[in-house]
Each structure stands twice: as C-alpha cells, then as structure tokens.
N, C-alpha and C positions, 0 to 999 in steps of 0.2 A: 481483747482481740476477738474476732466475730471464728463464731467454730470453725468454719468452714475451711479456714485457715490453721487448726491445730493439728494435725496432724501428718507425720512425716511418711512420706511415701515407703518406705521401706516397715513403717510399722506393722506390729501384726493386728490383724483385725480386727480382735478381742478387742483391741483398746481405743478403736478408731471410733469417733463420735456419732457417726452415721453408722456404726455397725446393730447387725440384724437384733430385733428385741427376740428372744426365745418366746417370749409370753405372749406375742403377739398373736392375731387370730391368722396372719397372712403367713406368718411359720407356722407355726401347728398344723396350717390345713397342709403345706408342701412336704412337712415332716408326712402326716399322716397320708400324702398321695404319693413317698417314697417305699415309706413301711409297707402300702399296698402292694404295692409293684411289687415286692420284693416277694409279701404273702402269695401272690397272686401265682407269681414266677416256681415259688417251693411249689405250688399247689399240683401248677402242669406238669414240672419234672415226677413229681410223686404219684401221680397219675399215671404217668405213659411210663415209669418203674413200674409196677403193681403189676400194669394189661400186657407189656412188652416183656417183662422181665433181664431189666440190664440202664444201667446208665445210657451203654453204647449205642442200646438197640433204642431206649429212648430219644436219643438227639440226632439218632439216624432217620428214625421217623415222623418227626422235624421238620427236619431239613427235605425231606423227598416228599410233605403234604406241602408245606410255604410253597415247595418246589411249584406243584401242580395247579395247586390254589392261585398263583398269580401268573399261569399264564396267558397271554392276551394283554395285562397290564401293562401298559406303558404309561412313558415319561408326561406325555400330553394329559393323561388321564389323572395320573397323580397331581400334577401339577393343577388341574380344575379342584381336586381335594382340597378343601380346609382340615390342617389338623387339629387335634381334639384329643384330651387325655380322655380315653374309651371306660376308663374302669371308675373315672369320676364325676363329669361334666356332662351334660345331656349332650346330644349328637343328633343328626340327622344322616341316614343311609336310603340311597336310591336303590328300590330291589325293582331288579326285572325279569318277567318272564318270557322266553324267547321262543317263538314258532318254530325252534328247530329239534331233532333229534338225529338220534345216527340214521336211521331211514329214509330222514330226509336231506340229511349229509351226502348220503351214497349215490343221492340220486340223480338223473341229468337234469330236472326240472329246475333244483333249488344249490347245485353244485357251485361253488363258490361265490355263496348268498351271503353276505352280512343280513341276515335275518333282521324282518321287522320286531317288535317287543310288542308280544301279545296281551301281555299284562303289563301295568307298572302302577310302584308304589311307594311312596314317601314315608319311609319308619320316622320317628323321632323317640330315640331309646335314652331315657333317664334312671340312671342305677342308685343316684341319690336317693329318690324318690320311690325308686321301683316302679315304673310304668313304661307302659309302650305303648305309643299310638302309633294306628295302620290308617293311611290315609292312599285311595285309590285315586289313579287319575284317567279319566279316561282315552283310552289309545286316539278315538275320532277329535281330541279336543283341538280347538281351532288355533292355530298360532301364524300369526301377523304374517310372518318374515322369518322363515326360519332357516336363519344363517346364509344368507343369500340366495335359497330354493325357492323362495316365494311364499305363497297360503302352503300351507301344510297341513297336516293331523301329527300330532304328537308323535304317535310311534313313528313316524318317519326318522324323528333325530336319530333313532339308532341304525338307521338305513343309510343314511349319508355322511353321518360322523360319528358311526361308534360310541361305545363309552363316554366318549370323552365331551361330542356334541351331547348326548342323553342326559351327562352331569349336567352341562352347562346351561342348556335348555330352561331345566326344572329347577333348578336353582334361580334363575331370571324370574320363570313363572311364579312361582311359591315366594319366592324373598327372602329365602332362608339357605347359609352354606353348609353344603352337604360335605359330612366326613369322610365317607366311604359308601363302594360301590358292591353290588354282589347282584352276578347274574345266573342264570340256572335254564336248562331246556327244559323238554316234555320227559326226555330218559332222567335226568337227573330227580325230579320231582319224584316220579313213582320210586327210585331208588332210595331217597332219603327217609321217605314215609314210613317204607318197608325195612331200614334200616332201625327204625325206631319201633317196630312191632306191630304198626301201624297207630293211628287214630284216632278219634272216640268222639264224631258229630252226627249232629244232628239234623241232618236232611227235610229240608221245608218242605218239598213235594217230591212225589214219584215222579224221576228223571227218567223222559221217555226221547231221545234226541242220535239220532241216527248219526250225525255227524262226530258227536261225544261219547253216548253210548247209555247204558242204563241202570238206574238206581231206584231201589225202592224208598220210599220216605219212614222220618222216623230214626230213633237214637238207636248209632251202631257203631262199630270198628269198623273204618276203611282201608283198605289197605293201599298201598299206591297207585293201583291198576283203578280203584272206587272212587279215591282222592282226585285222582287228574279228571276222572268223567264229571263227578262235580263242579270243579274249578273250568273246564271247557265247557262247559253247555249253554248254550245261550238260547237256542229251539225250543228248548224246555217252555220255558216262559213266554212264548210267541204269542199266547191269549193274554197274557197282563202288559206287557208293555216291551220298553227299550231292553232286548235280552241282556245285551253289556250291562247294565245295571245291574244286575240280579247276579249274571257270574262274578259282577266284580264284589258285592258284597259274600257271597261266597266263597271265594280267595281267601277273604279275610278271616272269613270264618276258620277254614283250613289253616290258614297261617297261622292263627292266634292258638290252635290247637297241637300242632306241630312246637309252638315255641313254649307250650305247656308242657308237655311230653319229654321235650329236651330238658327242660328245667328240671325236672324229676329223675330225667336218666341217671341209673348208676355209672362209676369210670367205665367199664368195658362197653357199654353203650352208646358212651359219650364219643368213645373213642372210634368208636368203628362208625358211627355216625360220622365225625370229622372224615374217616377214609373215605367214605362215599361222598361226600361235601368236593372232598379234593379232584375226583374224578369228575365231576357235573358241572361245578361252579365257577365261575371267574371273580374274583374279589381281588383287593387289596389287601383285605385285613390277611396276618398272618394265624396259625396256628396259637399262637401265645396269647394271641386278642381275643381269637375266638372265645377262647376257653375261659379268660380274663372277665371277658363281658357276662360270659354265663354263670361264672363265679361271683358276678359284684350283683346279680340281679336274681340269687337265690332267696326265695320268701313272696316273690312275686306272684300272685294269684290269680288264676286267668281269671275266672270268676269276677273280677272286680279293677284289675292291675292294668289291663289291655282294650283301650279305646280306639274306637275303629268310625271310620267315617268318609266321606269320599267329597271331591271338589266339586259343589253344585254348577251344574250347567244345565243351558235351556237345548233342546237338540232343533235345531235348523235345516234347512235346506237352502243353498248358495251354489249358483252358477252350477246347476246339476250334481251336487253333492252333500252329502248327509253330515252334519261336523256336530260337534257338540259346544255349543260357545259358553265362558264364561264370565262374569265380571268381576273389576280386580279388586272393586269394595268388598264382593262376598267372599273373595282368599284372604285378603286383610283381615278380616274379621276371623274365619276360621282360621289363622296362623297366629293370629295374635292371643286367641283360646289357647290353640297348642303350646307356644313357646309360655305362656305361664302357668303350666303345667294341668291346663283343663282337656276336657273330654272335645271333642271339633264338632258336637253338638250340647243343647245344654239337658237334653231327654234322650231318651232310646227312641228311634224310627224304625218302625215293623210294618213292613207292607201288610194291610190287613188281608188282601187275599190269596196271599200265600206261606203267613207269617216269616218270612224272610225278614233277617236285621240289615238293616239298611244303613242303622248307626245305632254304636254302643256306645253309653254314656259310664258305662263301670259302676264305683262306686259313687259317682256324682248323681247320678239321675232317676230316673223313672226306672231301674232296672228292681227298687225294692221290691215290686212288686213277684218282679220274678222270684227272688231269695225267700219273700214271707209264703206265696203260698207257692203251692205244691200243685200242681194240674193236671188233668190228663191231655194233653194237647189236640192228641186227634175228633176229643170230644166233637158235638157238633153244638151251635147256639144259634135258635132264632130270636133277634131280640127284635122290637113289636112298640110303636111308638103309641103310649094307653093314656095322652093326656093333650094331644094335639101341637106342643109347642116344639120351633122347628131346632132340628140339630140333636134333639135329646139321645134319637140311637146313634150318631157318632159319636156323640162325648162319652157313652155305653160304651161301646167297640173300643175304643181307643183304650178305656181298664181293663176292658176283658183282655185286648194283645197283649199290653204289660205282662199280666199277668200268667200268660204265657199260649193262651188260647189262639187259633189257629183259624177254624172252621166258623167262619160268621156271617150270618146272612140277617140282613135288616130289608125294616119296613113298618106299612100303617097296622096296628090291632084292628079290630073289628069294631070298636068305638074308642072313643076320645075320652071317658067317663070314669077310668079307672082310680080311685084315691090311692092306691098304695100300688109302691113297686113291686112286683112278684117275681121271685126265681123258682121256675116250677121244673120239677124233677120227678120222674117216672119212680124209681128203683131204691131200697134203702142204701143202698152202697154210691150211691150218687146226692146223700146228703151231705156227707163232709163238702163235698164241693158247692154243693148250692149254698150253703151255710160261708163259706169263703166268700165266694158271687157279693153276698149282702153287706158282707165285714170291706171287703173292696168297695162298695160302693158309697157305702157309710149308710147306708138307708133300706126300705123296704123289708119284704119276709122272706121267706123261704117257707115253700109249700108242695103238699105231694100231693102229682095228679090225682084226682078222683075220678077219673074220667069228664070231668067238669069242662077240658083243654081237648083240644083234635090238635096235636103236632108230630112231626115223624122226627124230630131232632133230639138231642140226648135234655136238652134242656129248652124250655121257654121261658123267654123273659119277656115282660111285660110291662113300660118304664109310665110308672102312675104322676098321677098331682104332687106326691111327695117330691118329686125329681126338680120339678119346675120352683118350687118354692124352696128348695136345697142352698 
C-alpha cells in the first residue's frame, strides 16, 4: 500500500510517515530560530529589569515606547511591509529623513505639512553574516509616473502618500521587499546622537554653509547639534560639484557611526537610547525587535561590517528642471551585489578632492589600504608626472586616497627623464610615511630633501620610468 495512505487521521504524529525529521537541516534551523527568540526575549526583559528596576516597571516601558514608536503606523503601511524573521534572515528597511521639526511644526508656513523626505535610504541588515549596507537614493531622482502625479522627484512619494507610497515607490524602484520602515526629523536626529554621548567622525572638509552651519575638518566627537550640520550641508561643496552627493555620502558616514556606537552601548544606554528613538521616530518595528536586531548583530565591526554606496545617476535638466535620472541595468547590478551579500561597489570611491567616501567596500575592497597604513591625512602631496606617459599621476592619486590621503594636487615634473620614482620628504618624522608611499606603490625610493626639490607641500612625488614599465 503506497504511504501516503498509512496513516490514520487521529494518529499521533510521532508515528505518521511524513512526520518532521529532527535531523533535518529545515528543523535545526526553525528549532534554532525558536531558541533565539526565546534568548532574544530573556535578553530585553533582563535588560529593562537591571535600567528600570522591576518586572512591572519593565513591561510597562514596553508597552508606552511600542506605544510611541508606532504612531503614524497604519494598516496601508503595514500592509506594503514584507515580513521577515529580523533576528535571522537579511531584511531590507527604508530609513528616511524628514524636513521637519517641532519648529517647523508650530509654524504657519509648514503647519500641517506631510513633509517632504530630505534624505532617504535603503538599509539591507544581515545578522547571519553580520553586515549592513547603507545605500542612498537621491531625493531629485526621476520617476516615470508616480502613482498617478505624473514625473516626479522621489521625495515627493512621501508628500503625496506617506509611508505607505515611500514604501511602495522604492520597493518598485530597487526590486527588492522592504521589511520595515523608520522615520526620524531634524529634532529627533540631534537627540539620538546626544543620547549616545555623541560620535566619533571624521569630517572631509572645513564645513563653511550658512544654511547648515559650521564644522571644522578632521577626526572628532559630534555631538547632535555637529551631527545634523554635517548631514545638512550641501553649500559646503558648491566648488566640487552636485552638493546632494557629498551630504548624502555623509549621512552615511554618520549613520554607520551612530549604529557603531549603539552596537557597543551598555543596557542603560541602549535603553535611554530606545526612549529618545520613541519620541522622534515612526517605525514599525517594536521595542523587542529593536533590541533583537541589535542583539543578533553583536561583533559587527564598522571598520569592515558596513558597506555604504549610493544609486548611480547622471543629473539632467527636463522641461526646466533639475532631476537625477537612472538606469535600471545599473540598480540590477548594484542590488544584485547587495542581495549576495557584496559591498554595492567592488572598491572604495573617495572623491579625491575632498577625500569624501563616496562608497565603502568594507572588508571586500580597496579599503586594505586604509587598515595596513597609518597616515596623517591632512598631510599635503604634489605628485609630478617624471617619465611622460599619460594617466601615471591618477593611477598615483587613486593609492594615495586608499590609503587615506586627502590633499593632492597633480601635474607635469619639470622633465620627462626621471628613471626612478621618488617620495621626497623634508623632515625625519616624515619618513615612516614616505617609507609607506613606496611599500604602496610597490616601487621607487624614498629620499630626503637636500635642497635639491623647490616644493611647499609636506611631500613630493615624482612618478619615474620605473612606473611605466611596472
């Protein structure tokens, strides 16, 4: 008699032919995605026991952040959600940042504004793995038909259908279902920052921007009030190019620093963190997710864990307006890197005149350079083409920014005649670096002025015959 037929409906399941193999890989994993939950679950209660002190007072505070965390949430919203076990499957979450604050709340100008989304960004958070990629999209990007308004700019979906259009949009665009949503103003941002004790980046240029406000350059602690002038400034950069460009890779910067910071928080940090979260943000996720997710992607190392990149587009001008167009080969391509768990570039991109990271490839890419040497960044470098053949000082410049150099100015030597490449250094305390310069390059010496060089730069380089035949 064929199995399918042995067994009597009242049996118990132990003994039924199709019942579950224990051994199997598809039970272990759901046992082992139970056991989490469970761990996950002791982990938050014992938590908000410790900071709160009480059972009661823990599931009371709970219940009044979920509270707060999802208001604005609706059913239409939810309903654009894909869900996703968060503590074990990669995910994708739409963050956005919204031109609003209580200032501009109160005001008659913007008083009951569904606020455009001055930033927005495509997370895809993998806790298997341990990785995040931050993937910016830009607010000007051009879309077709958006949802019966016509041509639009991206940030508009959250002008004309909230959350729920914003989900649905970028999900279409990108090609990928999005888990969860979280939104955040300009108040909630400095609040979170500062919640955390502040932040620890590294500022490409002196931020000089009337509109955002001012920053000196150079590694520091910001605090939320330094944080948001960074992430707003787009003036700054008016001499290099498209400012969105430049803030939005600086979001990322901040965000990848922010979710380093969290990662390390102790419970009382974590937790007063979540308070302020509940006051600023609109999400879905609850409380227990939160913490769940932060819990399952402990060991995650910004240094190498958080890949950041953004949706190349050409910027245009159409029927008198500015848009950023894309093409859908080159998000296929970048989505199809991301969903198998690559970097959304295959190298780091650092604008060379302003060393801004433009895209971080982590531990995939061109970043060793960063990790092996040591730099002083604000250094200065003239490098000097000493052998006539074309390209040699960009493919120079290009290991110099790896490596974390900043300041670079190129051009012709004074002849074409040189055999060897030289890294010529003024100062003893400026040879360990010029000594790095050569071991980068693979080639060349390292030599100390003799006055032999006329340069005002910390270093000169001068790229010989050896380079050409490399």
């Amino acid at each position: 008699m064929g199995a399918q037929s042995s067994t009597p409906s009242g049996a118990h399941a132990s003994y039924a032919r199709d019942a579950v193999d224990f051994d199997t890989p598809a039970y272990a994993q759901t046992r082992r995605r139970r056991k989490r939950k469970k761990i996950l679950t002791g982990f938050l209660v014992t938590v908000l026991v410790l900071v709160l002190g009480g059972f009661g007072a823990a599931f009371a505070y709970i219940s009044n952040v979920d509270s707060k965390l999802g208001q604005g949430i609706d059913a239409s919203l939810l309903q654009a959600l894909v869900p996703t076990d968060t503590a074990s499957d990669p995910f994708y979450v739409l963050l956005l940042g919204i031109d609003g604050s209580l200032e501009r709340e109160n005001s008659k100008e913007y008083a009951g504004d569904n606020f455009r989304s001055d930033s927005m960004m495509l997370a895809r958070v993998d806790p298997r793995d341990n990785k995040v990629t931050l993937i910016s999209l830009p607010r000007d990007l051009k879309i077709d038909d958006l949802d019966g308004h016509g041509t639009q700019k991206l940030n508009a979906a959250h002008a004309f259908g909230g959350p729920t259009l914003a989900v649905k949009t970028v999900s279409e665009l990108m090609g990928v279902p999005i888990a969860h949503y979280a939104e955040i103003n300009f108040d909630g941002f400095k609040a979170i920052v500062d919640a955390l004790g502040g932040v620890e980046v590294d500022v490409p240029i002196d931020i000089n921007d009337r509109r955002a406000g001012y920053l000196k350059a150079g590694l520091q602690t910001l605090d939320g009030e330094g944080a948001l002038v960074l992430c707003r400034s787009r003036h700054a950069y008016d001499d290099q190019g498209a400012g969105d460009t430049y803030r939005s890779a600086n979001q990322r910067l901040v965000l990848s620093a922010i979710a380093s910071k969290l990662l390390k928080s102790d419970p009382v940090t974590l937790a007063n963190t979540i308070s302020t979260l509940a006051e600023y943000v609109k999400t879905d996720l609850s409380v227990s997710q939160i913490i769940a997710i932060a819990q399952s992607m402990i060991g995650l190392d910004s240094t190498k864990d958080i890949y950041t990149g953004a949706v190349p587009t050409t910027s245009s001008y159409i029927d008198g307006i500015w848009y950023e167009v894309y093409e859908k080969d080159d998000i296929k391509e970048l989505i199809e890197r991301v969903n198998a768990g690559l970097s959304p570039t295959a190298d780091d991109v650092i604008d060379p005149s302003t060393g801004t990271v433009m895209a971080y490839s982590g531990d995939q890419g061109g970043d060793e350079f960063a990790r092996k040497y040591k730099v002083r960044s604000a250094d200065t470098l003239r490098v000097r083409n000493g052998n006539g053949a074309d390209g040699v000082c960009a493919q120079a410049s290009d290991i110099l920014t790896k490596m974390g150099y900043k300041n670079i100015d190129t051009g012709n030597a004074n002849s074409f005649d040189y055999p060897t490449t030289l890294v010529v250094y003024k100062t003893d305390d400026q040879k360990t670096y010029a000594d790095q310069i050569v071991d980068a390059f693979g080639l060349g010496r390292a030599v100390r002025d003799d006055g032999t060089f006329l340069f005002d730069s910390d270093f000169l380089i001068v790229i010989g015959q050896d380079w050409a035949q490399n």
